[in-house]
C-alpha positions as CSV (number, residue, x, y, z in Angstrom):
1,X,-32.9,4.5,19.0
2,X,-31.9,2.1,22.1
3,X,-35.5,0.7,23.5
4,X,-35.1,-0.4,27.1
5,X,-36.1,-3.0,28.4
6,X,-39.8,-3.4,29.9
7,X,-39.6,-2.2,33.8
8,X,-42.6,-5.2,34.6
9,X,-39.8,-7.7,33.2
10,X,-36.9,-7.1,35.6
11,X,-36.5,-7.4,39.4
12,X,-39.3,-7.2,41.2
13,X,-42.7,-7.9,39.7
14,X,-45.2,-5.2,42.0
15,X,-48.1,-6.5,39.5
16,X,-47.5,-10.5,40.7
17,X,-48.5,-9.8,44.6
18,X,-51.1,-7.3,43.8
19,X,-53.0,-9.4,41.2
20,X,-53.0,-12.4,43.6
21,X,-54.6,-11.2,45.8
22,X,-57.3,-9.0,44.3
23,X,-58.2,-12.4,43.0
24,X,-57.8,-14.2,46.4
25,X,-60.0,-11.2,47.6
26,X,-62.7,-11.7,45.7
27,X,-63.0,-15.3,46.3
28,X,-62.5,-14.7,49.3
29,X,-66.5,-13.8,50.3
30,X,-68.1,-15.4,47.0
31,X,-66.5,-19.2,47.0
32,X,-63.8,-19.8,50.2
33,X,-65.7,-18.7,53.0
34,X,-69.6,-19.7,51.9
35,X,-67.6,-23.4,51.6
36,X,-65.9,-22.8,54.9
37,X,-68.7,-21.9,57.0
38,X,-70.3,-25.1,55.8
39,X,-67.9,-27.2,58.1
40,X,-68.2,-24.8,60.5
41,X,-72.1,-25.0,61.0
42,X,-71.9,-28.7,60.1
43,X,-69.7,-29.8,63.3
44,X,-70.2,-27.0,65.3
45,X,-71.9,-29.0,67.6
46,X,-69.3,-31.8,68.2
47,X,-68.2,-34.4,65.9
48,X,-70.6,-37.2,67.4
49,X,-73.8,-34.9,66.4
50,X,-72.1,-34.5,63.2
51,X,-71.6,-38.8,62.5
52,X,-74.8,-39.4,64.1
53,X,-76.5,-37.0,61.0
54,X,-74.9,-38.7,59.1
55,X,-75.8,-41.9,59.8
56,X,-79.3,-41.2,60.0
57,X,-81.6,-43.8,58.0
58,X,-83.0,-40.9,55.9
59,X,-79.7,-39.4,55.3
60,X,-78.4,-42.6,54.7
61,X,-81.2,-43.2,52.2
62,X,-80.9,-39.6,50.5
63,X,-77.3,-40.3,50.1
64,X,-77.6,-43.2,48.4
65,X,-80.5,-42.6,46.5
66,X,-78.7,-39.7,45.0
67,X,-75.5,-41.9,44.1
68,X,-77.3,-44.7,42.4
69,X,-79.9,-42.4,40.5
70,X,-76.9,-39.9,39.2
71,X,-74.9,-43.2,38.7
72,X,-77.7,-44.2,35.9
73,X,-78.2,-40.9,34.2
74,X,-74.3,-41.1,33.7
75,X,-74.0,-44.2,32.1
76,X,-76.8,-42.9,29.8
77,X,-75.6,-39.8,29.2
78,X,-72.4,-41.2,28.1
79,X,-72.8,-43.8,26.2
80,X,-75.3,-41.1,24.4
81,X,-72.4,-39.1,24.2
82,X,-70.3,-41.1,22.7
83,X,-72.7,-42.3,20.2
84,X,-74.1,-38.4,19.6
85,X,-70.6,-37.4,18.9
86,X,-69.5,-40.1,16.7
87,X,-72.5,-39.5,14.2
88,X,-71.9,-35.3,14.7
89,X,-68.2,-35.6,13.7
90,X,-68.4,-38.4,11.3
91,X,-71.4,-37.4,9.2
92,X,-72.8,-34.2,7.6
93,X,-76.7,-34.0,7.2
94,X,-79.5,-31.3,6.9
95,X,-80.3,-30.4,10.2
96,X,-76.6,-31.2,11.4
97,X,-76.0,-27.7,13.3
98,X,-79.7,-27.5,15.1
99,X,-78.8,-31.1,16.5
100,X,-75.5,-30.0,18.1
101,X,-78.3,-26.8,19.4
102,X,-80.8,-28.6,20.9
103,X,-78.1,-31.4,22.4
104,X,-76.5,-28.4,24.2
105,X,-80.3,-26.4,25.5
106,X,-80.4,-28.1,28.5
107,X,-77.6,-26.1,29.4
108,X,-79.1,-22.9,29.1
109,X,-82.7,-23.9,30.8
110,X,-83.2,-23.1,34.3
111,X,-83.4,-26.7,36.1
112,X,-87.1,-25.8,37.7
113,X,-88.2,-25.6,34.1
114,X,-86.8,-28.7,33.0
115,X,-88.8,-30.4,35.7
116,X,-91.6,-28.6,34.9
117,X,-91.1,-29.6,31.1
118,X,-90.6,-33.4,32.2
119,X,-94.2,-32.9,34.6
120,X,-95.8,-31.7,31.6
121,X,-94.7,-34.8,29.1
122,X,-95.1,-37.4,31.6
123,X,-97.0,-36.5,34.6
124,X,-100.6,-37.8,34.9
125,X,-101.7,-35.0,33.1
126,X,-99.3,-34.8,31.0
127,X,-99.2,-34.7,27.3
128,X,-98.6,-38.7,27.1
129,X,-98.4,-39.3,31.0
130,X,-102.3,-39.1,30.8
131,X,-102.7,-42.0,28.4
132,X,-99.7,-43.9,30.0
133,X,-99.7,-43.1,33.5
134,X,-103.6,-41.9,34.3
135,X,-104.1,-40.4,37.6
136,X,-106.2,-43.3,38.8
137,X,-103.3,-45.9,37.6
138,X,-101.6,-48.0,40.2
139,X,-98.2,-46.4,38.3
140,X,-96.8,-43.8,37.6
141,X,-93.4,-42.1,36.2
142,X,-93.1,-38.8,37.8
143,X,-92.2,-38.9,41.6
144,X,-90.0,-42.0,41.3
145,X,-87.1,-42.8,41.4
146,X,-87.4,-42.6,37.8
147,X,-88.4,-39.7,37.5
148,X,-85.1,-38.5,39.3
149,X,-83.1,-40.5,36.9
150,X,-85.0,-38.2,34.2
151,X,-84.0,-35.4,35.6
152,X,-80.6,-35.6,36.0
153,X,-80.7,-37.2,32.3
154,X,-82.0,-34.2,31.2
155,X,-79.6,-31.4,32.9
156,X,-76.6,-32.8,32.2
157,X,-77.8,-34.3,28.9
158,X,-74.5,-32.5,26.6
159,X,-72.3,-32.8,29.3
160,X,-70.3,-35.8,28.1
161,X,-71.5,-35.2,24.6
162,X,-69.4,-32.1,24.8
163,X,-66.4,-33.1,26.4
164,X,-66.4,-36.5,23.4
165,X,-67.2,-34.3,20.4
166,X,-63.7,-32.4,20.4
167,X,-61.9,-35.6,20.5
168,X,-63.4,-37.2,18.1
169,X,-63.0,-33.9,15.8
170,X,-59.3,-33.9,16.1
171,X,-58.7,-37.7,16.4
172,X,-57.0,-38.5,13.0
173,X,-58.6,-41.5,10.9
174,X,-55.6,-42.7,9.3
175,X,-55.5,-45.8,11.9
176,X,-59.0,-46.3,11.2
177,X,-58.8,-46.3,7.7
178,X,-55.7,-48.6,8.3
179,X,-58.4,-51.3,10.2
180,X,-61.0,-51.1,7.1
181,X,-58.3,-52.2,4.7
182,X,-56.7,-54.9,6.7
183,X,-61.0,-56.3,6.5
184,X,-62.3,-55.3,10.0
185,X,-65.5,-54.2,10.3
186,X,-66.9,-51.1,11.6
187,X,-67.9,-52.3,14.7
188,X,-64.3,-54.5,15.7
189,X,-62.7,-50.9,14.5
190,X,-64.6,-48.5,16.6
191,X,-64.0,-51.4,19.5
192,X,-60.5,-51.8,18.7
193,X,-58.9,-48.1,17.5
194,X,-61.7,-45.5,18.0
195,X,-62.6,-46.3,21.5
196,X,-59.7,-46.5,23.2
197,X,-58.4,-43.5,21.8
198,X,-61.6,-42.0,23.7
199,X,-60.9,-43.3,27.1
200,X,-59.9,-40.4,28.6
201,X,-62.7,-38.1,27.2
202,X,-65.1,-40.9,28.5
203,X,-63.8,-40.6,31.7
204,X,-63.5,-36.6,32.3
205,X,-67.4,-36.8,30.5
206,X,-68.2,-39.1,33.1
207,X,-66.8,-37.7,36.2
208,X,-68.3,-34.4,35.2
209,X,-71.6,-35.4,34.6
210,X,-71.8,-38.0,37.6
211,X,-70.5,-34.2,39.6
212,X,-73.1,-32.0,38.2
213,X,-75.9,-34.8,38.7
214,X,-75.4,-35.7,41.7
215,X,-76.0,-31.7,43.4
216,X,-79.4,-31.7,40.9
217,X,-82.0,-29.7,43.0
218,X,-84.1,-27.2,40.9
219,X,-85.5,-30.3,38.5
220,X,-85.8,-33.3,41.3
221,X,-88.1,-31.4,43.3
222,X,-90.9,-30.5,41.0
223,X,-90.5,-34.7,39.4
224,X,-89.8,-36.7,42.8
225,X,-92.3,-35.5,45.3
226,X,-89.3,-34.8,47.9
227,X,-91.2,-38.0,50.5
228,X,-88.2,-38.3,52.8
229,X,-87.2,-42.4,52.5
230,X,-88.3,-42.4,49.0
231,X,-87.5,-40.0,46.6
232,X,-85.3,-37.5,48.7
233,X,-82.6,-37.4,47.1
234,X,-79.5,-35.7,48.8
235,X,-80.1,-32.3,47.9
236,X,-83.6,-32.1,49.0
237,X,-82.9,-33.5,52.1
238,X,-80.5,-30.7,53.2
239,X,-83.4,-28.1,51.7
240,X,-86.0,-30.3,53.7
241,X,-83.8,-30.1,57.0
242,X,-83.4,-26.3,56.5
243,X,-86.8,-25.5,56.6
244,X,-87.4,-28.1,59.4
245,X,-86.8,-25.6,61.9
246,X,-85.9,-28.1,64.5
247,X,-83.1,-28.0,66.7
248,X,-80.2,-29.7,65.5
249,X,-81.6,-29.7,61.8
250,X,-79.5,-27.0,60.1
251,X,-76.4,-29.2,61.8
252,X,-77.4,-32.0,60.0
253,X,-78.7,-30.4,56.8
254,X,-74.7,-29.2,56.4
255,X,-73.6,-32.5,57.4
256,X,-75.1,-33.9,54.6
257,X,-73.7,-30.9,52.3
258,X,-70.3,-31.3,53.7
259,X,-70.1,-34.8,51.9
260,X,-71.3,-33.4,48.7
261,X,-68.5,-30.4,49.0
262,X,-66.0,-32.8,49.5
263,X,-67.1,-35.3,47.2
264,X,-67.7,-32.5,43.9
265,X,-64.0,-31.5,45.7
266,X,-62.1,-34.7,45.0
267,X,-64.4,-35.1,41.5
268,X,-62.7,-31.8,40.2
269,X,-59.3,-32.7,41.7
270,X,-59.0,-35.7,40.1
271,X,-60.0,-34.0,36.5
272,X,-57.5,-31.4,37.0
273,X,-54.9,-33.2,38.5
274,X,-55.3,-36.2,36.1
275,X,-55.7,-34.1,33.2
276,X,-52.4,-34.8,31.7
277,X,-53.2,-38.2,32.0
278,X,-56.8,-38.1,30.4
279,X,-55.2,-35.8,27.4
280,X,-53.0,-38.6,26.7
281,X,-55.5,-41.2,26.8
282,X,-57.4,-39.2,24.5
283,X,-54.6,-39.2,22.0
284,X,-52.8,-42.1,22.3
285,X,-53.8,-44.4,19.3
């Protein structure tokens, strides 16, 4: 019996057209126009109102309190990353599955009980905040910017740590094994062979956890007080000029939100675009 060929496989593909844009469609009102009308309602009142909210002393500060703070949970988070992953792939212990569990929770906890959870370890009633930080202390932890860098620590805690862990998984050990019989030690082979085999998972952990950081909200408000000039970070300043209800203020709240769409914008390009470059990284020996 002669089988003809499949109809979708010749000439003119009707599924191609339709399926584009029943997904276009529904993007359409759920992601492209919610980011659109952000520009709109950010400059729709002339582009000097829109540089002059940006330039604003507390926007200015929010800005770069937001930057420096996500900047630090970052670096933490990935060199925990790396060093979470190394001991998950190379070693097998009692206990070895929960770890890779409770490393990956935070993803799965809504952010305003992550800042409640920190308030409730370290605030000045808190379980040790109360013998470390006591209410009528001159310090405290909580409502710093400290306590932001906690934060952010703590909701994008497996980020890196799971963008490392599959790399290290696959990465063969022959050139490491190579390294210990030539008489280097661990450390100068881990520096030398194991690391830079890593660079591009370190990067791609990095960019992504510096991304979701930086647009933290649900745990920085309950931990950093939200005082405007000191620990309003960038996403509580936008909330804060929401609510403001004066004129101008939902102009500049979207000014501000503008640069953290474009800036989470060219974050994601560059892992996407660059991916082919960071894959190689990550397997080159």
């Amino acid at each position: 019996m002669k089988i003809s060929p499949l109809r979708h496989v010749r000439g003119f593909d009707v599924a191609r057209p339709i399926s584009i844009g029943l997904m276009l469609g529904i993007m359409l009102p759920l992601v492209i126009l919610p980011l659109l009308s952000i520009f709109v309602v950010g400059t729709r009142k002339g582009l000097g109102f829109f540089w002059a909210s940006l330039v604003a002393p507390e926007a200015v500060y929010a800005l770069k309190l937001s930057m420096v703070t996500s900047f630090w949970a970052t670096a933490f988070n990935v060199i925990f990353g790396l060093l979470a992953a190394y001991v998950l792939s190379r070693y097998d212990f009692w206990g070895r599955n929960a770890v890779i569990v409770t490393i990956s929770l935070p993803t799965a906890i809504p952010t305003a009980v992550a800042g409640f959870a920190l308030l409730a370890l370290w605030g000045p009633y808190g379980t040790l905040g109360r013998f470390l930080y006591p209410p009528e202390g001159k310090h405290q932890l909580m409502f710093t910017a400290y306590a932001i860098i906690l934060a952010n620590i703590f909701v994008t805690f497996p980020l890196a740590f799971g963008v490392i862990k599959p790399v290290f998984d696959t990465m063969s050990r022959s050139l490491e094994e190579a390294s210990a019989t030539i008489g280097a030690t661990r450390w100068q082979t881990f520096w030398y062979v194991t690391l830079p085999s890593l660079r591009g998972a370190i990067v791609g952990g990095a960019l992504l956890t510096f991304a979701r950081a930086v647009g933290e909200f649900g745990s920085t408000i309950l931990v950093s007080g939200n005082v405007a000039g000191h620990t309003q970070t960038a996403p509580l300043y936008i909330f804060a000029k929401y609510n403001a209800g004066e004129p101008g203020s939902l102009e500049a709240a979207n000014a501000i939100a503008i640069v953290l769409a474009l800036l989470s914008f060219v974050i994601f390009s560059v892992l996407f675009f660059a991916r082919d470059w960071l894959e190689f990284e990550s397997q080159e020996a």
